[in-house]
Structures are given as structure tokens and as C-alpha cells.
C-alpha positions as CSV (number, residue, x, y, z in Angstrom):
1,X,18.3,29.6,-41.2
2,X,16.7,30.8,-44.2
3,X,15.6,33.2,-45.9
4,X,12.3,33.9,-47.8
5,X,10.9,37.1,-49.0
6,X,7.9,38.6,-50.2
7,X,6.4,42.1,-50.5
8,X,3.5,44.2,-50.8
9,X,3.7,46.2,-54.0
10,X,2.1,48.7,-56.2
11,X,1.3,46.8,-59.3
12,X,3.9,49.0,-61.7
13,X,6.8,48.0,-60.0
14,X,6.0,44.0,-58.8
15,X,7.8,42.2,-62.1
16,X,10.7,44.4,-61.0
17,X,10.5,43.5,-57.5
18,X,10.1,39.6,-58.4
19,X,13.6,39.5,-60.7
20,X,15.2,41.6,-57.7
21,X,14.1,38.7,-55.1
22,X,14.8,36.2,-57.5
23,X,18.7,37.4,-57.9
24,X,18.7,38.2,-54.4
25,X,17.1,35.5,-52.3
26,X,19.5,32.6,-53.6
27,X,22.2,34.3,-53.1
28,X,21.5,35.4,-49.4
29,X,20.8,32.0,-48.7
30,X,24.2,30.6,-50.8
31,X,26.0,33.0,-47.8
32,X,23.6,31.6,-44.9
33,X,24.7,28.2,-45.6
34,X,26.7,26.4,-42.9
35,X,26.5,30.2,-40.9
36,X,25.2,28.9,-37.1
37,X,23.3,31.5,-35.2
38,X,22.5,31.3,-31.3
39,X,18.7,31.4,-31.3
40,X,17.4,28.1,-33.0
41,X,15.3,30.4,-36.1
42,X,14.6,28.3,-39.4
43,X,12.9,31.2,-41.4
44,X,14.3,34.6,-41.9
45,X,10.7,36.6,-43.9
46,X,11.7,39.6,-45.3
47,X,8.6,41.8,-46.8
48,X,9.5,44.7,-48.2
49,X,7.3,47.5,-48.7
50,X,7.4,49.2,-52.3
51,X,4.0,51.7,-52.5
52,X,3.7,54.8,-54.1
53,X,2.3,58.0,-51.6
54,X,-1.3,57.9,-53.6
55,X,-1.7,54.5,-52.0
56,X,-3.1,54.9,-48.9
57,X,-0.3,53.3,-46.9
58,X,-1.7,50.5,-44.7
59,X,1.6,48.8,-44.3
60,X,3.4,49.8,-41.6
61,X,7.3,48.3,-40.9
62,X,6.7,45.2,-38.8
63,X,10.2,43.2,-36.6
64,X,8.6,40.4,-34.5
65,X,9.8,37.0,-33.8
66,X,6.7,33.9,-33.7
67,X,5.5,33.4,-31.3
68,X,6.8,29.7,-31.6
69,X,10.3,31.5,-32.4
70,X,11.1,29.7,-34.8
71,X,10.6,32.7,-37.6
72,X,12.0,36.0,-37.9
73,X,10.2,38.5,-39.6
74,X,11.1,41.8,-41.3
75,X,8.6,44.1,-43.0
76,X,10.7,47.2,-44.3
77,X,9.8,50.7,-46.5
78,X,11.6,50.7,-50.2
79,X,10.8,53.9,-51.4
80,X,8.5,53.0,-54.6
81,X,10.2,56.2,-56.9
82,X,13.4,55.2,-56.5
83,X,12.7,51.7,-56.7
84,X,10.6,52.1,-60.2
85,X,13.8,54.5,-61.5
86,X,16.9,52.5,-60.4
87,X,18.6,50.3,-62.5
88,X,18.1,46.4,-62.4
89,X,21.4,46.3,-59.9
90,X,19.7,49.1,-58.5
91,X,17.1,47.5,-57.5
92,X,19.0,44.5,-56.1
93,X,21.1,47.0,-54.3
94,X,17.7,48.5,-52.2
95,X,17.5,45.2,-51.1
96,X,20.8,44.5,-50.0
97,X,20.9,47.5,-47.8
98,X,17.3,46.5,-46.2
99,X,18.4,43.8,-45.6
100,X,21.9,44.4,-44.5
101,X,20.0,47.2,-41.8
102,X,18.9,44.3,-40.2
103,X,21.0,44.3,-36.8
């Protein structure tokens, strides 16, 4: 399996978001390699939501599976001021732990 992110940001915080993913995707793949899981899933998509509370929040958390089941797919809340404030680890960190709450 792997897995790819994305998200749906608020313009002030997306070059931060993109050097996060960048640091973190690899790596969560480096640790997924050679890991067997009992479903057959190829694709892991994690989304993360990072919007501030004057956007009019249209994205709601999303955990579905295809419907080919082939990908898994995670849509998860960051919360955009702590986000924009953290640190660059920080902000790695956020990530981690959506990702990590995953069970």
C-alpha cells in the first residue's frame, strides 16, 4: 500500500502544508514498505482539511473505502490556527497524529 496525500487549504497556509506533505509522505511510505495488510488496498489518500472558521466550511471528514476497494480514503480536520502558528516540525507533527488516529 501507499500512501498519497492532498488537502484542501486556505491559501495562507498551503506552501506550509506542501513542505509538511513533502517530509511526511516519503517517509510514511519508507515505513509501509514490505508492511503486508489483510485487505488487498493499493492507495492509502489522506486529505487533510486546514480552513480557517471565516471559510464557510464545506468540507466535512470523509473514511470510505472504493467502491472497487482498492483505495482507502481519509479526509481529516487540522485546525488552520494552530497549523499557520506551529513550527515547521510542528506542522509535520499535526500530520503524524492525523494520521496515526487512523485505526
Amino acid at each position: 500500500m501507499k500512501l498519497w496525500m492532498s488537502a484542501e487549504v486556505d491559501a495562507d497556509v498551503g506552501d506550509a502544508h506542501r513542505h509538511a506533505r513533502n517530509a511526511v509522505e516519503p517517509a510514511v511510505n519508507r515505513a509501509l514498505d514490505g508492511v503486508s495488510f489483510d485487505e488487498p488496498f493499493d492507495e492509502w489518500a489522506f486529505l487533510s482539511i486546514i480552513v480557517s472558521d471565516a471559510v464557510p466550511l464545506g468540507f466535512s471528514e470523509v473514511v470510505k473505502k472504493s467502491s472497487k476497494g482498492k483505495v482507502l480514503e481519509f479526509r481529516l480536520q487540522i485546525p488552520h490556527e494552530e497549523f499557520k502558528l506551529t513550527s515547521p516540525g510542528g506542522k509535520m507533527a499535526m500530520h503524524l497524529r492525523c494520521i496515526e488516529s487512523i485505526r
